[in-house]
N, C-alpha and C positions, 0 to 999 in steps of 0.2 A: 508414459510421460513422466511419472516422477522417478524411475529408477534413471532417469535421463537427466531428472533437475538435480537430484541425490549425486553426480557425478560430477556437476558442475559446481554449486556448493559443500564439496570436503570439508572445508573447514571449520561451516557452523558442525557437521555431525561429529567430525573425529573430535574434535576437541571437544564437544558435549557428551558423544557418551562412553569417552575414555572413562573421563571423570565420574560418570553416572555409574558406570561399572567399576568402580575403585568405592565409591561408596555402601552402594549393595552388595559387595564385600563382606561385608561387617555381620557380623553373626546375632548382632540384638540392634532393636529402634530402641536407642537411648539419648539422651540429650548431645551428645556427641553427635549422631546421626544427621540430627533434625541441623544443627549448627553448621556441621559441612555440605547439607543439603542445601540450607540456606546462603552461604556462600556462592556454592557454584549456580544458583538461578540468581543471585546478583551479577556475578560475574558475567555472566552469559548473557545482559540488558534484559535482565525481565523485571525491572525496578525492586527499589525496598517495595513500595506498598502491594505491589502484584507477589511477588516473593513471599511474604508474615502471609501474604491472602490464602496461596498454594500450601504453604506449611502449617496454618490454625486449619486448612478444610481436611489435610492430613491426617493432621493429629486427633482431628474427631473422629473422623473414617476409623483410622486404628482402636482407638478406647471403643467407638461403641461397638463393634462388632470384634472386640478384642483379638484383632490379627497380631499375627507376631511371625508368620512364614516372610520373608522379606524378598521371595519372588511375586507372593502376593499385594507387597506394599508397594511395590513399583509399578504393579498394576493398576493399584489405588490414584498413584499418583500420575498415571496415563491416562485415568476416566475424570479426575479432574482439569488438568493439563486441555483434556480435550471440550471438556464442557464449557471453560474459558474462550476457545477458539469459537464452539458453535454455538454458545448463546447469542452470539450477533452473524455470524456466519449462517445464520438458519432466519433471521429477521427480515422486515421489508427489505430493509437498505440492501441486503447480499445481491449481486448481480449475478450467482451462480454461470459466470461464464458469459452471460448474454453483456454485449456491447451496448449502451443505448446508444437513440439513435443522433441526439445532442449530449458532446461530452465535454464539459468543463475542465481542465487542469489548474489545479493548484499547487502553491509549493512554494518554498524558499530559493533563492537563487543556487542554482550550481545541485540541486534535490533527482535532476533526471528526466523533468516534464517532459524537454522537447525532443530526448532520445525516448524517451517512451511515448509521445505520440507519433514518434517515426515507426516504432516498432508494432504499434496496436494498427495506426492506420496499413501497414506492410499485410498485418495478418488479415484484417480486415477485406485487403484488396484480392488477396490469394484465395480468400471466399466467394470473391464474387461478386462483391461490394463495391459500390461507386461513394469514393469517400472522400470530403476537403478540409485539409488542414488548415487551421487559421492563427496568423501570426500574430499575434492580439496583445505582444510583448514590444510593445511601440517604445516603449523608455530605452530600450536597449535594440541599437544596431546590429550587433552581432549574432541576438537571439532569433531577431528577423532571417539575417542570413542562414545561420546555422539549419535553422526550419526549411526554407529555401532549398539549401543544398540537400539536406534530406527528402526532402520531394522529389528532386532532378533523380537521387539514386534509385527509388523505388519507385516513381513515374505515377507519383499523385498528387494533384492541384492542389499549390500552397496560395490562399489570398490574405495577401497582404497590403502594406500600406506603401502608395509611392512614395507620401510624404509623412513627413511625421505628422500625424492623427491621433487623435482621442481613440486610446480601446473599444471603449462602450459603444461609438458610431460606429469605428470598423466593423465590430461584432454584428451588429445592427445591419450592416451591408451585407454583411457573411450570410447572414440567418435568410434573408430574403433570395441570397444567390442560391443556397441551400435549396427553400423552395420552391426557385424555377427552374431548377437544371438538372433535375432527376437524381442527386444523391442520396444514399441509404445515410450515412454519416457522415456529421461535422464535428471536427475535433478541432479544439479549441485551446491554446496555447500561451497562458498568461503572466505577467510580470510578479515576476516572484518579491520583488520589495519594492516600496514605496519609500518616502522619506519619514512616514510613521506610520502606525496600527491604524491610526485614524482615517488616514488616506488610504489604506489598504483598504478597509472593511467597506469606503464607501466605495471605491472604485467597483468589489467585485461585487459588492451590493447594487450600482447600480449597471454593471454589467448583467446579469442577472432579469434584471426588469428591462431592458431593453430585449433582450432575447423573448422574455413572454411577449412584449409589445409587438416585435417583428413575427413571430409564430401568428399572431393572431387569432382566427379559429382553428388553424390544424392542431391538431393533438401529435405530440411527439411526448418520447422520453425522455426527459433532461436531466443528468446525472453529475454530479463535482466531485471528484476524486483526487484525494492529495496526494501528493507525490513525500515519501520520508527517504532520504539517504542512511539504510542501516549502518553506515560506517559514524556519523553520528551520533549513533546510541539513545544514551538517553538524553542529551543536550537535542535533543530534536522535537522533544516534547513543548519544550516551552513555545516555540515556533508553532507546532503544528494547532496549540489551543487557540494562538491569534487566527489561524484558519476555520478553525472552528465558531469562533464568534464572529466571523465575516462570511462565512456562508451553510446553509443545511449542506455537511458531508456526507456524503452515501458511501464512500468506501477510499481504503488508503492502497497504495503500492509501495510496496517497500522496493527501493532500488538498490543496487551496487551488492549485494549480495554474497558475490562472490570474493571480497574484497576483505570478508570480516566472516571471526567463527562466533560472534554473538548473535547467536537466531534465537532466541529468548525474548528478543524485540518482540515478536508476534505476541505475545504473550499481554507484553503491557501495553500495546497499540490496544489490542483487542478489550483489555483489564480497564484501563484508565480513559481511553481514547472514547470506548466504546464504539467501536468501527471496528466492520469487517475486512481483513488484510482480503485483497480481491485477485489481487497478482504479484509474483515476486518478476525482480529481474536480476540479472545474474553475469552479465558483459556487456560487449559493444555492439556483437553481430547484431542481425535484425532477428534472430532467431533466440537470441537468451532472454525469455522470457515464458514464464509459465502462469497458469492460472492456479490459485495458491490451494490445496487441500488438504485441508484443516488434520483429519484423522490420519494421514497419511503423513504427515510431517510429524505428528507425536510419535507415531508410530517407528518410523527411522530414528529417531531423536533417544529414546528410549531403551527400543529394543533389535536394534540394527538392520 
């Protein structure tokens, strides 16, 4: 699977470990080092403050165990790099692969939501899976359709609104069709902006409690998962904290992927966000997407 995803994102690796191997080059860790280190994980969206983070845990690593072999400092900087990813990657929130079986989308407009819940419900279905997508981006016509069309292609039930509707009701509708018509999942498809944060946080706030309301006594797993555009970089941070303070996130998806050689993002999603990157995607097909791992991504990143 990832010497597959590795082929499809080129451009986060070539251009990260050209540079990584131009720098371990260098015959001493001296202040020059650490300065063009720090550069290229700016460069490559892993923020100032995730960046000074990776290069003060460095620079202890090295003094206290007084390394100076600089195949073994790239090492150093691979067991940090990776402790970053799995201190939340190994947490409740981590979905390790498992779908729940109510799934929240969140996200900025134009972020990827309704091609990745075309994509998730697609793989979903090829499991076995009896799954409904829900159009729950009522502000927006063409998100409806877009959804829509994506259902007709992979041949799974989109409920949506005939007329324009309240989200929180449609949802409401959804959840209970949900529990009388035998699906494993409901994937849930929501308006990426409002005309303020205010409006956002209540809407998916109270989307959110209508869903517990219609669940009623079944127990299900309910899951919100943001959608980030890596071709955004770090301007995507300030966006994705207002999703954060409008609902408990369990996990992000980085989209577009293959568009951009800054994969360093994972880094400061993980760093600052404190969220576990859960899946990358990487094109159009219904097939570019993967489920994102953690060691295996420093590991190509790194050491090719």
């Amino acid at each position: 699977m990832f010497k597959f995803l590795k082929n499809k994102i080129t451009k986060v690796y070539n251009k990260f470990t050209t540079k990584i191997e131009s720098i371990f080059s260098r015959n001493s860790v001296d202040d020059t080092f650490f300065e063009e280190l720090r550069v290229l994980l700016i460069s490559a969206d892993v923020g100032v403050d995730t960046s000074d983070k990776i290069i003060n845990l460095l620079k202890d690593k090295i003094k206290k165990e007084n390394i100076s072999d600089m195949q073994q400092v790239k090492e150093e900087l691979g067991f940090i790099l990776e402790e970053i990813l799995l201190s939340v990657s190994n947490s409740e929130k981590s979905q390790n692969g498992v779908t729940p079986e109510i799934l929240l989308l969140v996200g900025i407009n134009g972020s990827g939501k309704t091609t990745f819940a075309a994509k998730m419900a697609n793989k979903l279905k090829q499991n076995g899976k009896k799954v409904l997508l829900v159009a729950a981006d009522t502000f927006r016509a063409a998100a409806v359709e877009q959804l829509q069309e994506w259902g007709k292609r992979i041949d799974v039930e989109v409920f949506a609104p005939t007329v324009s509707s309240d989200p929180a009701g449609l949802v409401f509708d959804a959840i209970l069709k949900f529990k009388s018509g035998g699906y494993d999942h409901i994937i849930i498809d929501t308006a990426g902006r409002l005309q303020t944060k205010v409006n956002l946080i209540k809407e998916l706030e109270k989307i959110l409690r209508v869903i517990k309301k219609a669940l009623g006594d079944r127990e299900c797993n309910v899951s919100t998962w943001l959608t980030v555009d890596a071709m955004l970089g770090q301007n995507s941070f300030e966006q994705a904290n207002v999703f954060k303070d409008a609902t408990n996130l369990d996990g992000v998806i980085l989209t577009k992927l293959d568009g951009t050689g800054k994969g360093g993002i994972v880094f400061s999603i993980s760093s600052e966000l404190n969220l576990p990157v859960l899946y990358l995607t990487f094109g159009e097909k219904l097939q570019d997407m993967a489920v994102f791992d953690a060691k295996s991504y420093v590991k190509e990143l790194l050491f090719k």
